[in-house]
C-alpha positions in Angstrom: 0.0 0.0 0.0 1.3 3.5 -0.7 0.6 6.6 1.9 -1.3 9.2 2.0 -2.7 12.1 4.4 -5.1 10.0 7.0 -5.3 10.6 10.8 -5.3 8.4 13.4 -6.9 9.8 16.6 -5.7 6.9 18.7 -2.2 7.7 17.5 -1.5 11.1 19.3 -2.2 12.9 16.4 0.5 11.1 14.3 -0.4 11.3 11.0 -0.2 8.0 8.8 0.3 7.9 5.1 -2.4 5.1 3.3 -2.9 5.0 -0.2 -4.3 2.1 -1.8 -2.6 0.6 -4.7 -3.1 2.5 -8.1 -5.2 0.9 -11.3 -1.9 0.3 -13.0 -0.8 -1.4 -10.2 -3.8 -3.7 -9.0 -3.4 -4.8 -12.7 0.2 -6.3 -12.1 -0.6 -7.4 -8.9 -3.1 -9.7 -10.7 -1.1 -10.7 -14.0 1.7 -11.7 -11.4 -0.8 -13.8 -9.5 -2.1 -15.4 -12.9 1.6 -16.3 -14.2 2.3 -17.5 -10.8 -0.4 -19.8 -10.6 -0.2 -21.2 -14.0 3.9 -22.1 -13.9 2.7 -24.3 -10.5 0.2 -25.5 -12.8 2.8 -26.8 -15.8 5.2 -27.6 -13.3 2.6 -29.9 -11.4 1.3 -31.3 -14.9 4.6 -32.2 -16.0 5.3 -33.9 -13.3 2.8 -36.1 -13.1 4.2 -37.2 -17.0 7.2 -37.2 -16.1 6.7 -40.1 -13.0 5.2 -41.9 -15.8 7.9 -42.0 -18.1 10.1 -42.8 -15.2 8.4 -45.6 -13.7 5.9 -46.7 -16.0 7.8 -46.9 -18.8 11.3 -47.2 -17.6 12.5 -44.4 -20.2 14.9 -42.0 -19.1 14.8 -39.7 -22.7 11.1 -38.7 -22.2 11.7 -38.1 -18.2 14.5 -36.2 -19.1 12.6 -34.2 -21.4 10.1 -33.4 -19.1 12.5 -32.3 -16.6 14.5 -30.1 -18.5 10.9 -28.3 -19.4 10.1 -28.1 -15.3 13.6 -27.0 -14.5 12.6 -24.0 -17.3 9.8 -23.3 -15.7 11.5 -23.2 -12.7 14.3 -20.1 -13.6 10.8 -17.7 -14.8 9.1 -18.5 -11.6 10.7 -15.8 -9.4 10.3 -14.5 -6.3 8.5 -11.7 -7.5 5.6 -13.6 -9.0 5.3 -16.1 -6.4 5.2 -13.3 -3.5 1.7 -12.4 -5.4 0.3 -15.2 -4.7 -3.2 -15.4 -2.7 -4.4 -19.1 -2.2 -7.1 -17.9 0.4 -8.5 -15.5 -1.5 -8.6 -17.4 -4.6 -12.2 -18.4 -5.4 -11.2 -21.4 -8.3 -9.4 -23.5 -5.3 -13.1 -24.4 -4.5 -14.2 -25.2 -8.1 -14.0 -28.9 -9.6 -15.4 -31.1 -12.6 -16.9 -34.5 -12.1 -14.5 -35.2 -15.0 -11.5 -34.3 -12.6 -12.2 -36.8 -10.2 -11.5 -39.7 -11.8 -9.4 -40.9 -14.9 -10.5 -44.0 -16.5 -6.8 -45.5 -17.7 -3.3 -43.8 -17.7 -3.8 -42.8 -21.4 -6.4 -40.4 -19.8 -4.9 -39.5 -17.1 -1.9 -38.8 -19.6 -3.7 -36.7 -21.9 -5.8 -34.5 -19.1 -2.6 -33.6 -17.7 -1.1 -32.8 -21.4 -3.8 -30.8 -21.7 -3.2 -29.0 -18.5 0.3 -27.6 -19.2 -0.4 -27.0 -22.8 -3.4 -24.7 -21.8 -1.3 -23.0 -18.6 1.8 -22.2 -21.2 -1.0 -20.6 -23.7 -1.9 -18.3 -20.7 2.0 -17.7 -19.6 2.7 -16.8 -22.9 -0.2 -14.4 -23.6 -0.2 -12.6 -19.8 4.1 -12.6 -19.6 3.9 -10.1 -23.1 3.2 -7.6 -19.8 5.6 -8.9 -17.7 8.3 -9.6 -20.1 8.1 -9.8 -23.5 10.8 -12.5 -23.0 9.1 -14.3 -21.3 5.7 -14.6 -23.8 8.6 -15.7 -26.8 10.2 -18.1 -24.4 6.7 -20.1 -23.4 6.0 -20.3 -27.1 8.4 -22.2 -28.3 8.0 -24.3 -24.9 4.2 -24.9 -26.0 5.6 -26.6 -29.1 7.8 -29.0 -27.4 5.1 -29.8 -25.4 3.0 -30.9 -28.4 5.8 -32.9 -29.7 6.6 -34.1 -26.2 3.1 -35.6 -26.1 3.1 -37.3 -29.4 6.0 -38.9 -29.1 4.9 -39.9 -25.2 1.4 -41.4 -26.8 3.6 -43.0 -30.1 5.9 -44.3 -27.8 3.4 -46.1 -25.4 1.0 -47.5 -28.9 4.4 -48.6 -30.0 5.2 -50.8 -26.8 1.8 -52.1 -26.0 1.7 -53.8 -30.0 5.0 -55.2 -29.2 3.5 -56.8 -26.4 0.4 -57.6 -28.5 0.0 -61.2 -30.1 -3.9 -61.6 -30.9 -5.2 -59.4 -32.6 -9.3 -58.9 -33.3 -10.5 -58.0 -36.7 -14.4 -57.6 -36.6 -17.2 -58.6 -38.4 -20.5 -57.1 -38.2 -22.6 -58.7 -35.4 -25.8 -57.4 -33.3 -24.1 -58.5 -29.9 -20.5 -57.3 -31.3 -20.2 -54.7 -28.6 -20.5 -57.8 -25.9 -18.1 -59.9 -27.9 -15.4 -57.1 -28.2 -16.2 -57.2 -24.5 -16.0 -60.1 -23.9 -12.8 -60.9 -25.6 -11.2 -58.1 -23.7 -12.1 -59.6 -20.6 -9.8 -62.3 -22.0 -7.0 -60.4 -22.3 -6.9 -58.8 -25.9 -4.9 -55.7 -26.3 -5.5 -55.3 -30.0 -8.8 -54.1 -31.7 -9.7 -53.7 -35.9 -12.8 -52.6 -36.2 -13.8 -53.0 -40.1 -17.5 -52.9 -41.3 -18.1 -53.0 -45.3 -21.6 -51.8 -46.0 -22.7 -49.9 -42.8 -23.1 -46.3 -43.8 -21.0 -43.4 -41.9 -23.2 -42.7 -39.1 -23.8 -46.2 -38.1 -19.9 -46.8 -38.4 -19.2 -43.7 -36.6 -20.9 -44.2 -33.5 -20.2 -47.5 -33.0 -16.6 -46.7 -33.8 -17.0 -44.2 -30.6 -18.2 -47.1 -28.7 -15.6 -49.7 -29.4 -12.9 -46.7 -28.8 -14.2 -46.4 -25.6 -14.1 -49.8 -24.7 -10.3 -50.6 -25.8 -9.7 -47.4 -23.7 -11.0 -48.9 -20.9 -9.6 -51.9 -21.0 -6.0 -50.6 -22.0 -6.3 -51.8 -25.8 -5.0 -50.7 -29.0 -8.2 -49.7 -31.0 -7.5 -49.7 -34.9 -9.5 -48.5 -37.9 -9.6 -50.4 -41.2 -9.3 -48.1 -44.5 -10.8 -45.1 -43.4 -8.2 -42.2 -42.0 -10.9 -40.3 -41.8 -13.0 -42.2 -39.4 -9.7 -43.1 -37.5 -9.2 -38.6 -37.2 -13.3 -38.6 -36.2 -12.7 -40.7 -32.8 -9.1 -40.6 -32.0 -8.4 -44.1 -33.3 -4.9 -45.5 -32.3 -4.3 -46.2 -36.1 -5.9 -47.9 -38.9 -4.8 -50.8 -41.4 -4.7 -50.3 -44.7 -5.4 -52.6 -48.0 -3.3 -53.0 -50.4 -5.6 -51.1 -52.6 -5.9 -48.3 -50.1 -3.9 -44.6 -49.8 -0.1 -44.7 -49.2 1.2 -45.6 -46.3 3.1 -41.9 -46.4 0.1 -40.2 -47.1 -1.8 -42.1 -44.4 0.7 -41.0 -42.3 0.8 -37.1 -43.1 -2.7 -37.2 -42.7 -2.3 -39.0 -38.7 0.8 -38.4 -37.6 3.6 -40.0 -36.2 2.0 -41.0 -33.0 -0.7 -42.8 -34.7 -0.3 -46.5 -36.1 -0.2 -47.8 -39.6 -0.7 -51.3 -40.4 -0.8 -53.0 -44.1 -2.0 -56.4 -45.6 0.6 -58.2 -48.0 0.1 -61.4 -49.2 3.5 -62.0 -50.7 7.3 -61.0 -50.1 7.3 -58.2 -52.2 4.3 -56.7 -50.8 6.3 -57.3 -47.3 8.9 -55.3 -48.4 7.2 -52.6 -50.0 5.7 -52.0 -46.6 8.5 -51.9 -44.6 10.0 -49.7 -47.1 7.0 -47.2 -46.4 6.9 -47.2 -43.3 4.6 -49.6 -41.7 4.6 -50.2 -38.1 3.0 -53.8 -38.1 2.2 -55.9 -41.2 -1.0 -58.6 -42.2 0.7 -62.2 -43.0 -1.7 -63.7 -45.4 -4.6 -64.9 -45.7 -3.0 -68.1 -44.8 -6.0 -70.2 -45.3 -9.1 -69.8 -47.8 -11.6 -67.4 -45.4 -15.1 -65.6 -46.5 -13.5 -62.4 -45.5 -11.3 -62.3 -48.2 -13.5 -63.4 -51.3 -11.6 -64.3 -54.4 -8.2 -64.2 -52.8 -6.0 -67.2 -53.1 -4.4 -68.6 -49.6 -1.2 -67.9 -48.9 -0.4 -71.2 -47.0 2.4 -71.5 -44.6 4.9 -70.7 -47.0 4.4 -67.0 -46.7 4.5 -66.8 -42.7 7.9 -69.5 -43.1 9.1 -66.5 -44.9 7.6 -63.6 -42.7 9.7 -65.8 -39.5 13.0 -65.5 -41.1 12.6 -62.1 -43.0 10.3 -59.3 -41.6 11.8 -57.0 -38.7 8.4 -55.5 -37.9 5.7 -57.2 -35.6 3.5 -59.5 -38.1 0.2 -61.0 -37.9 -0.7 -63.8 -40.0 -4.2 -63.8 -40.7 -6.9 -65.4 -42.6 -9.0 -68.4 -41.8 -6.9 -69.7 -38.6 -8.6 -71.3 -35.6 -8.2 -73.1 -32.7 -7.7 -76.3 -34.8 -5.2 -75.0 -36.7 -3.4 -72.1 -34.7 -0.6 -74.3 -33.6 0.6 -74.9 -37.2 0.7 -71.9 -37.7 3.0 -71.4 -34.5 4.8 -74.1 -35.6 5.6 -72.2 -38.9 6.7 -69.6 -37.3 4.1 -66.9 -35.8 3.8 -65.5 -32.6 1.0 -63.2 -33.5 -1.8 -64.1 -35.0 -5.0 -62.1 -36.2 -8.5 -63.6 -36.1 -11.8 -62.8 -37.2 -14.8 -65.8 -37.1 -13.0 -67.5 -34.5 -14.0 -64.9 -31.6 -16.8 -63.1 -33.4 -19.2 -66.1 -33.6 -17.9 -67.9 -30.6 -19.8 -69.2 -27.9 -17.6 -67.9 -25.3 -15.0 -65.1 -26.9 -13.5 -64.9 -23.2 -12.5 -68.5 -23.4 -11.7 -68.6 -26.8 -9.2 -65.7 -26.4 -7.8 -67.3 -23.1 -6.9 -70.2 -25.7 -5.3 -68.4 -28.3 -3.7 -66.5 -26.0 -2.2 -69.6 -23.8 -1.1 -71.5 -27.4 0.8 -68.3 -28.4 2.6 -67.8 -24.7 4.1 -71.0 -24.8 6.5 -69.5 -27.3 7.9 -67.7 -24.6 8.6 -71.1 -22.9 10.8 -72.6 -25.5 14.1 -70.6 -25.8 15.6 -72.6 -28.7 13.0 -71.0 -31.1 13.7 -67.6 -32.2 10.9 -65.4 -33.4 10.8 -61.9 -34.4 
C-alpha cells in the first residue's frame, strides 16, 4: 500500500500515510498472480508425466525431457511472481469437474494432464507479453515442445503395447459385437480392428465411438480399417490399410507419427514394399481360404515361413486360422496371430481368447525358437 494524508486519533495525532494501490498497479498485482499460478500449474502437470515416463515406462529420454521443461519453468518463476500469490482468496481452489475426479486409464490421465500444461503455457505466454516480452517468446516455443513431447509420449506407449500384442481382433458385423469385443477383452486382448463394409457413416461412426471407448477402458490398441478419416473422427490408435488403399506416407501425413499404420501383403514383395513405407506392423496372409477375403487365393504356410525368417516389424498372420489349426501356424513360425470368425461367432469369446492366447505364450517357454 502507498501513503497518504489520513489521521489516526488513537495515534496522538501522528499522522499515517495510506494509499491504496493504483489501477496500473492492481493490474500487475493480478497478472503476477495469474503467471504465478499457472507455472505451479505446468510444473505440477509435467510432473505427473514425467513419473510416468520414469516408472511406468522405464524411459529415461522422455523423463528427461520433461524435466528439462520443469527446470525452465523453474528459472521464470521468481520470487517476485510467487510473493503475489493469494491461495485464500482465490475463489477457483473451491471449483471442480466431475470429470477431474476420476481418470479412466493412464492414457487419460496422460492426456488430461497434457492438456493442462499445454493450456497453462498458452496463458504464460499471452499474460508474460506484460511482464516480459521475453518471457511470452520463451513459453512459445516451450508450448511446441510440449505438443511434440506428447506425441512422441502417446507413439511411444501404442508402440510398446503392440510389441506386447499377439492376438489381434478384426471384426465382423454382429448385433451383440459390442458384448463380444467385450467379452474378448475380458480375455486379455490388447489389440482391436474394427472393419465394417456396407454400414453407412453414421452407423460406423458411433459405433466406432463405442468400441474406442471400450479398448480405452480396458488398455487396448483400437485400430481403424481403410478409413483415415473415421480413425481422425474418434481418435483411433491407427488404422490398417489394404493393399488397394492410400499410401502408407500419405496415411501417415494425414495421422501423424504417434498414430499407427498397419498394411495387408500377401506376398514378399508386398512385405517389403511395406516396410519400405513405413509400416509399423504388417497382415501375413490370408494363410488359409476365409469368406472375408473373397476371391483371394491362400497364402499357406509358405508365406509366414518366410515372414519368420525375413520381416523385422511385428507381423500378424491372418486369414482363416482357428483353434484347430493355430498351432501350425506357430509351428511355422508366428507368434502373433489375427482372427476374425473364431472370436466373433464364438460361444464364449472370453474363453476362446484365453486359448489363443495360452497356445501363443508357450512360445515364450521354448528358448531354442527364435521369433521376431
Amino acid at each position: 500500500m502507498k501513503q497518504a494524508d489520513c489521521y489516526d486519533g488513537s495515534n496522538n495525532g501522528v499522522v499515517v500515510m495510506v494509499e491504496p494501490y493504483s489501477q496500473k498497479e492492481q493490474v500487475q498485482q493480478v497478472v503476477y498472480r495469474i503467471l504465478d499460478a499457472n507455472l505451479d500449474r505446468a510444473r505440477e502437470g509435467l510432473r505427473i508425466i514425467e513419473e510416468w515416463c520414469r516408472f511406468g515406462l522405464n524411459n529415461a529420454q522422455l523423463a528427461l525431457e520433461c524435466k528439462k521443461e520443469r527446470q525452465e519453468l523453474a528459472i521464470w518463476h521468481t520470487a517476485e511472481l510467487r510473493a503475489a500469490r493469494n491461495t485464500l482468496g482465490d475463489p477457483g481452489t473451491e471449483l471442480t469437474h466431475p470429470q477431474e475426479e476420476q481418470r479412466t486409464s493412464i492414457k487419460a490421465l496422460l492426456q488430461a494432464n497434457f492438456c493442462r500444461v499445454q493450456e497453462a503455457m498458452r496463458v504464460l505466454e499471452e499474460y508474460s507479453k506484460l511482464y516480459n516480452p521475453n518471457m511470452g517468446k520463451a513459453f512459445k516455443q516451450m508450448r511446441y515442445r510440449v505438443y511434440n513431447l506428447e506425441s512422441q509420449l502417446l507413439g511411444y506407449q501404442r508402440q510398446q503395447l503392440l510389441l506386447r500384442s499377439h492376438l489381434y481382433l478384426v471384426t465382423s458385423p454382429d448385433e451383440k459385437l459390442l458384448e463380444i469385443v467385450e467379452s474378448a477383452l475380458k480375455g486379455g486382448l490388447t489389440l482391436l480392428q474394427y472393419r465394417e463394409k456396407t454400414a453407412d457413416d453414421v452407423f460406423r461412426l458411433e459405433q466406432a465411438k463405442k468400441l474406442r471407448q471400450l479398448c480405452h477402458t480396458y488398455g487396448a490398441i483400437f485400430i481403424i480399417n481403410d478409413r483415415v478419416d473415421l480413425a481422425l473422427a474418434v481418435d483411433a490408435d491407427g488404422v490398417h490399410l489394404g493393399q488397394q488403399d492410400m499410401p502408407i506416407a500419405t496415411a501417415r501425413q494425414l495421422l501423424g507419427s504417434h498414430r499407427l499404420i498397419g498394411r495387408s501383403t500377401t506376398n514378399s514383395q508386398e512385405m517389403q514394399q511395406a516396410i519400405a513405407e513405413g509400416a509399423d506392423y504388417i497382415g501375413v496372409g490370408p494363410v488359409y481360404e476365409t469368406p472375408t477375403k473373397v476371391g483371394k487365393a491362400a497364402t499357406g504356410l509358405e508365406y509366414v515361413r518366410y515372414a519368420a525368417k525375413n520381416c523385422p516389424l511385428p507381423w500378424f498372420a491372418i486369414g482363416g486360422i482357428d483353434p484347430q489349426n493355430i498351432n501350425d501356424v506357430i509351428d511355422a513360425g508366428a507368434n502373433r496371430v489375427a482372427v476374425v470368425r473364431s472370436i466373433v461367432q464364438a460361444d464364449q469369446p472370453t474363453l476362446v481368447t484365453q486359448y489363443f492366447l495360452s497356445q501363443l505364450n508357450r512360445i515364450k517357454l521354448e528358448p531354442s525358437k527364435s521369433y521376431v
